[in-house]
C-alpha positions as CSV (number, residue, x, y, z in Angstrom):
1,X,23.0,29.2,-0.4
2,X,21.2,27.4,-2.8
3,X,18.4,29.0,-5.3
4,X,15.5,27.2,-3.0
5,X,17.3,29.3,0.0
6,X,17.8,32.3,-1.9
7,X,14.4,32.7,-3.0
8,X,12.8,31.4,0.5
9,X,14.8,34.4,1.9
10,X,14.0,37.1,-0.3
11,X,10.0,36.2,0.0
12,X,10.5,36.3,3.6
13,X,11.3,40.2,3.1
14,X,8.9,40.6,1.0
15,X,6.4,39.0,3.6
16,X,8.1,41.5,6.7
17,X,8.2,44.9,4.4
18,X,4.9,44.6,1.5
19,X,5.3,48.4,1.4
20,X,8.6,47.9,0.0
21,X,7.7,45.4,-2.6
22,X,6.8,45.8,-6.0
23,X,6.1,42.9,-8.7
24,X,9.0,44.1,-10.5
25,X,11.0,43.7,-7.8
26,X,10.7,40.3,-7.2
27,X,10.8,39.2,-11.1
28,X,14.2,40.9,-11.0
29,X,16.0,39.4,-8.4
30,X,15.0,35.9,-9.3
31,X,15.6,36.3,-12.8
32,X,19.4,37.1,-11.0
33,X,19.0,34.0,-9.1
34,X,18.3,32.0,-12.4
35,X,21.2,33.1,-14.5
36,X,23.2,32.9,-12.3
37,X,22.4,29.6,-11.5
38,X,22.6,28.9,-15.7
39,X,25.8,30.4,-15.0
40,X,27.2,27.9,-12.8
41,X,26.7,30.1,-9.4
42,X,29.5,32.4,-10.4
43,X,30.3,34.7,-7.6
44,X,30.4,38.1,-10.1
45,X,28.6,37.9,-12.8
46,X,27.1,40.5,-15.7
47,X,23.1,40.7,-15.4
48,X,22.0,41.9,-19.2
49,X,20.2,45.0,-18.7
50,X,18.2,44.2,-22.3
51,X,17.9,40.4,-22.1
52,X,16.1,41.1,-18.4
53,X,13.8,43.9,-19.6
54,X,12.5,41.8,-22.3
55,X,12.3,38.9,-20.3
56,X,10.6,40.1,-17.7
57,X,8.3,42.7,-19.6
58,X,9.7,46.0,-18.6
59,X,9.3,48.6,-21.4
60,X,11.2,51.4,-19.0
61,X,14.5,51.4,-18.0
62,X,14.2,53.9,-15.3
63,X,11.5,51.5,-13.5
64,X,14.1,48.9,-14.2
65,X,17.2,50.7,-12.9
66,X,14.9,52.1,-10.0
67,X,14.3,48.5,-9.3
68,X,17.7,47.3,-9.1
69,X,18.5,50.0,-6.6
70,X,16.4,49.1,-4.5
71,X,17.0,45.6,-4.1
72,X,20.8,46.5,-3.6
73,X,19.5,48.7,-1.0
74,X,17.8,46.1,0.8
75,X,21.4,44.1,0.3
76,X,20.4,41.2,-1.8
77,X,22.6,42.3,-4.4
78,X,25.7,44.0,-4.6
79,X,27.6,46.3,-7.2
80,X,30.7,45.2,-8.7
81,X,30.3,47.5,-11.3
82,X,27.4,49.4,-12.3
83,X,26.4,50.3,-16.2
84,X,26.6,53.4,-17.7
85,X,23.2,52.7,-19.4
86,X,20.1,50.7,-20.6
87,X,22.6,48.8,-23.2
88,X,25.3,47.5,-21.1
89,X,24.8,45.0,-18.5
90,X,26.0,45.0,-15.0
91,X,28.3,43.4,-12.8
92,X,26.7,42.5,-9.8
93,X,26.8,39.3,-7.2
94,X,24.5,37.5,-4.9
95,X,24.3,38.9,-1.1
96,X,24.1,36.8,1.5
97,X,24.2,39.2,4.1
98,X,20.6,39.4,4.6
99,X,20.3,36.4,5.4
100,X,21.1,37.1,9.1
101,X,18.7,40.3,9.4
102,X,15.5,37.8,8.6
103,X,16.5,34.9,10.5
104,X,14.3,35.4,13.3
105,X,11.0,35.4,11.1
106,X,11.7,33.0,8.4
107,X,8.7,31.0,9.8
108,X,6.4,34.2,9.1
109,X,5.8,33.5,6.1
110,X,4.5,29.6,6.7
111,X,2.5,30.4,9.6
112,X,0.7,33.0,7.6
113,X,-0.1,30.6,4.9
114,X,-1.5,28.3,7.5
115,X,-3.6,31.1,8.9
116,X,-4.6,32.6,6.3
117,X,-4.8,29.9,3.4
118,X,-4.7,26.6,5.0
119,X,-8.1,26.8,7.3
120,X,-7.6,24.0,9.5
121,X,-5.7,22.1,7.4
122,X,-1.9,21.1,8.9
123,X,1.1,20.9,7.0
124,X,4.4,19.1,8.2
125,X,6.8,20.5,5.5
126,X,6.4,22.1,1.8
127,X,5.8,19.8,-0.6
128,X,9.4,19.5,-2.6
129,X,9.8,18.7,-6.4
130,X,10.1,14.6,-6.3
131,X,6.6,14.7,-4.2
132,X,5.1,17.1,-7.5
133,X,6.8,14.4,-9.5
134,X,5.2,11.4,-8.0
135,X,1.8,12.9,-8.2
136,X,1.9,13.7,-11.5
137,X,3.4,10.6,-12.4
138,X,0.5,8.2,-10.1
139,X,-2.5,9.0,-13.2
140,X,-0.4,8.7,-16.1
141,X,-0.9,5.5,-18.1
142,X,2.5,3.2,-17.6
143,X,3.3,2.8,-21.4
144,X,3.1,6.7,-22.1
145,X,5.8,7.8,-18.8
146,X,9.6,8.5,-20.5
147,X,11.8,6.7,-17.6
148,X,13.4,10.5,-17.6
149,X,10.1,11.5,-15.7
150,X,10.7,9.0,-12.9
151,X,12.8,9.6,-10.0
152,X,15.9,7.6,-10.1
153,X,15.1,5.8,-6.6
154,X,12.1,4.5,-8.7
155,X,13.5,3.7,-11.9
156,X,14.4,0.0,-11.3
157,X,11.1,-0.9,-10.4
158,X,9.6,1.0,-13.1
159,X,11.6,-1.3,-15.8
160,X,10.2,-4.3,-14.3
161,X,6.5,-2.8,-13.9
162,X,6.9,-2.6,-17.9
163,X,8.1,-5.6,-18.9
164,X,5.6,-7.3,-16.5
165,X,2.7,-5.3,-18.0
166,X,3.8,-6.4,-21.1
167,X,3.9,-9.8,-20.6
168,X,0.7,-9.8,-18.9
169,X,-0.8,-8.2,-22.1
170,X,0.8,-11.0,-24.2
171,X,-0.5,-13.7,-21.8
172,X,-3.9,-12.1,-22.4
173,X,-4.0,-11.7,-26.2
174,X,-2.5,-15.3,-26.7
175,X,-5.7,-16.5,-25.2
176,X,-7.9,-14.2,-26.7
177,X,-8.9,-12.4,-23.5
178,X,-9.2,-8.3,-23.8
179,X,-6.4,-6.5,-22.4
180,X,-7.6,-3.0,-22.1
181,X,-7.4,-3.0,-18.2
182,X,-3.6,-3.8,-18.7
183,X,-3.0,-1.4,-21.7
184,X,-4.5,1.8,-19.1
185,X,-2.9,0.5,-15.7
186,X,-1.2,3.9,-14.4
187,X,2.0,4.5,-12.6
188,X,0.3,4.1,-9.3
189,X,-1.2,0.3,-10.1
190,X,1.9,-0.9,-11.1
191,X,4.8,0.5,-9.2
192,X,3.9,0.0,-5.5
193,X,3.4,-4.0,-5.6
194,X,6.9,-4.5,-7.5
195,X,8.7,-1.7,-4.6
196,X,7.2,-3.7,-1.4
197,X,7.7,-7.1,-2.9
198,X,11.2,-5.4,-3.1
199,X,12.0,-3.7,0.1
200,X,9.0,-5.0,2.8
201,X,8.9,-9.0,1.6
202,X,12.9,-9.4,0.4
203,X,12.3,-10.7,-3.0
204,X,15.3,-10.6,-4.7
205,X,15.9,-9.3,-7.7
206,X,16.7,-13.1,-9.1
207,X,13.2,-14.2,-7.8
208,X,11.2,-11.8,-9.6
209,X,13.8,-13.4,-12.7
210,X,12.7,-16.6,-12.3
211,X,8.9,-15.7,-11.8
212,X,9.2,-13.6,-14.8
213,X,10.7,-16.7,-17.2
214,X,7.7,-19.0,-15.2
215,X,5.0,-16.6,-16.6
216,X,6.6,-16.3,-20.1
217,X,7.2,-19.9,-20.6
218,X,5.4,-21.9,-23.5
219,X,4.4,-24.7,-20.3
220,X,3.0,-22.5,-17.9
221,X,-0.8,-22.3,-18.6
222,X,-2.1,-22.1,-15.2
223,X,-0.3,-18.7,-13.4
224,X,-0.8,-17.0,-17.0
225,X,-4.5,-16.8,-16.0
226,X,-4.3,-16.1,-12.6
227,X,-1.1,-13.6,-12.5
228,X,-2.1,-10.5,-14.7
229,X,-1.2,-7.6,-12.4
230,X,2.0,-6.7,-10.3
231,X,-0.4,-6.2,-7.6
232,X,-1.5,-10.1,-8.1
233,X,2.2,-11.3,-8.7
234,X,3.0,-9.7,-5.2
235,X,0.6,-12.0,-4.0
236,X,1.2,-15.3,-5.6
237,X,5.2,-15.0,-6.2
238,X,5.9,-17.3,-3.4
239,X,3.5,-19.6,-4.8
240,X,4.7,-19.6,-7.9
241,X,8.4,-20.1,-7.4
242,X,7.0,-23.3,-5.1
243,X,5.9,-24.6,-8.0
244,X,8.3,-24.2,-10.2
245,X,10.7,-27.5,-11.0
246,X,14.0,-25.5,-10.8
247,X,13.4,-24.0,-7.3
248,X,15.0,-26.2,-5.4
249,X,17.9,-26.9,-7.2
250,X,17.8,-22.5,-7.8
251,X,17.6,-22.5,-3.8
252,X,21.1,-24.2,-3.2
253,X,22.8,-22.6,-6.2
254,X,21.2,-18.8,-5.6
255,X,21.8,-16.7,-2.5
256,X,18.2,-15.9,-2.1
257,X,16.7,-14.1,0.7
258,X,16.7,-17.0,3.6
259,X,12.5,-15.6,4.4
260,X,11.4,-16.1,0.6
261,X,13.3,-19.2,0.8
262,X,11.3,-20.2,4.1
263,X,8.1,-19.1,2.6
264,X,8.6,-21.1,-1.0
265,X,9.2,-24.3,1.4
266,X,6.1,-24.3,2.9
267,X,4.5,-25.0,-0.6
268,X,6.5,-27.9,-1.7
């Protein structure tokens, strides 16, 4: 079991037996669950009696201990060796055994939130950390995100979103134009047109090359003025490698996708 599982399992119990439960129950066990997860999910492993009653705000070591007990009790943790007192730690490990014993209601839980919290409102699956990720990321302005924030399925497109934006921005300023719009754009106005130009209309990665060099050339005029968003680039790619003098030869010496291809041809 992972530390998701771990903790679904344990508030699952805590769902089934609330007369059991106390706050410092639960702040035990997953402060268990975390070190030893920072320990590398060793099977037995010493839980600091001091480090966790600081941690975790407990001024009493018999509330603490009393605690402990209890959660062995309900088999979530076992004893490998139990301290003498408040200033040694103890040697405990991870119990999966429970696991079985709450099996049949480990939907209680979810269909009480939907009962209880959700009104009418349906839900096909908890939202998981790269979801929380993407949302946070969608309102952030582009130039501000550190490409350690964005998921690595995204972080391709994300390097071309920026160095599009940017040239955008220098297109703009070279002519004098304000560039305020482009200097705000979020994650969510940039991202999306450079993934489905991608993976829904098979422009290769060599395409968006060659567009790129079009709009940064010293001859183009016209696209610079026209193409200032990845949402507009989307648009007018195909256009714009029609256009350009070195398609065709680019077209016999590239292996670009066959329906770009198709699509540039009917502009020449």
């Amino acid at each position: 079991m992972n530390g998701y599982e771990l903790s679904r399992t344990w508030f699952d119990f805590c769902f089934e037996n609330p007369e059991k439960i106390k706050p410092t129950h639960t702040a035990i066990y997953l402060f268990a669950v975390e070190h030893c997860n920072r320990l590398g999910w060793k099977k037995k492993f010493g839980l600091p009696t001091a480090a966790a009653m600081e941690c975790l705000g407990i001024k009493n070591y018999k509330t603490y201990i009393n605690s402990l007990e209890d959660i062995v009790e309900w088999q979530f943790i076992e004893w490998v060796e139990k301290s003498k007192n408040q200033y040694s730690a103890n040697i405990i490990t991870l119990a999966n055994s429970n696991k079985e014993s709450t099996k049949a209601n480990t939907k209680a839980l979810d269909k009480a939130f939907l009962i209880q919290g959700q009104g009418n409102a349906s839900i096909d699956k908890p939202i998981n950390k790269e979801q929380i990720n993407i949302e946070q990321l969608n309102n952030k302005i582009l130039s501000t995100i550190n490409i350690s924030e964005v998921p690595k399925e995204l972080k391709d497109y994300y390097r071309l979103a920026v160095l599009f934006n940017e040239l955008f921005i220098k297109n703009l300023e070279n002519k004098g134009a304000p560039t305020k719009i482009l200097e705000t754009a979020t994650f969510e106005q940039c991202i999306p047109s450079i993934r489905l130009m991608v993976e829904k209309d098979g422009v290769s990665l060599e395409q968006i090359d060659t567009a790129y060099n079009r709009l940064n050339s010293a001859e183009e005029d016209f696209w610079k003025g026209i193409i200032l968003s990845t949402k507009k680039l989307r648009e007018k790619i195909v256009q714009l490698l029609a256009q350009n003098n070195n398609t065709k030869k680019k077209l016999t010496e590239t292996a670009m996708n066959q329906a770009v291809i198709n699509k540039v041809k009917k502009y020449d």
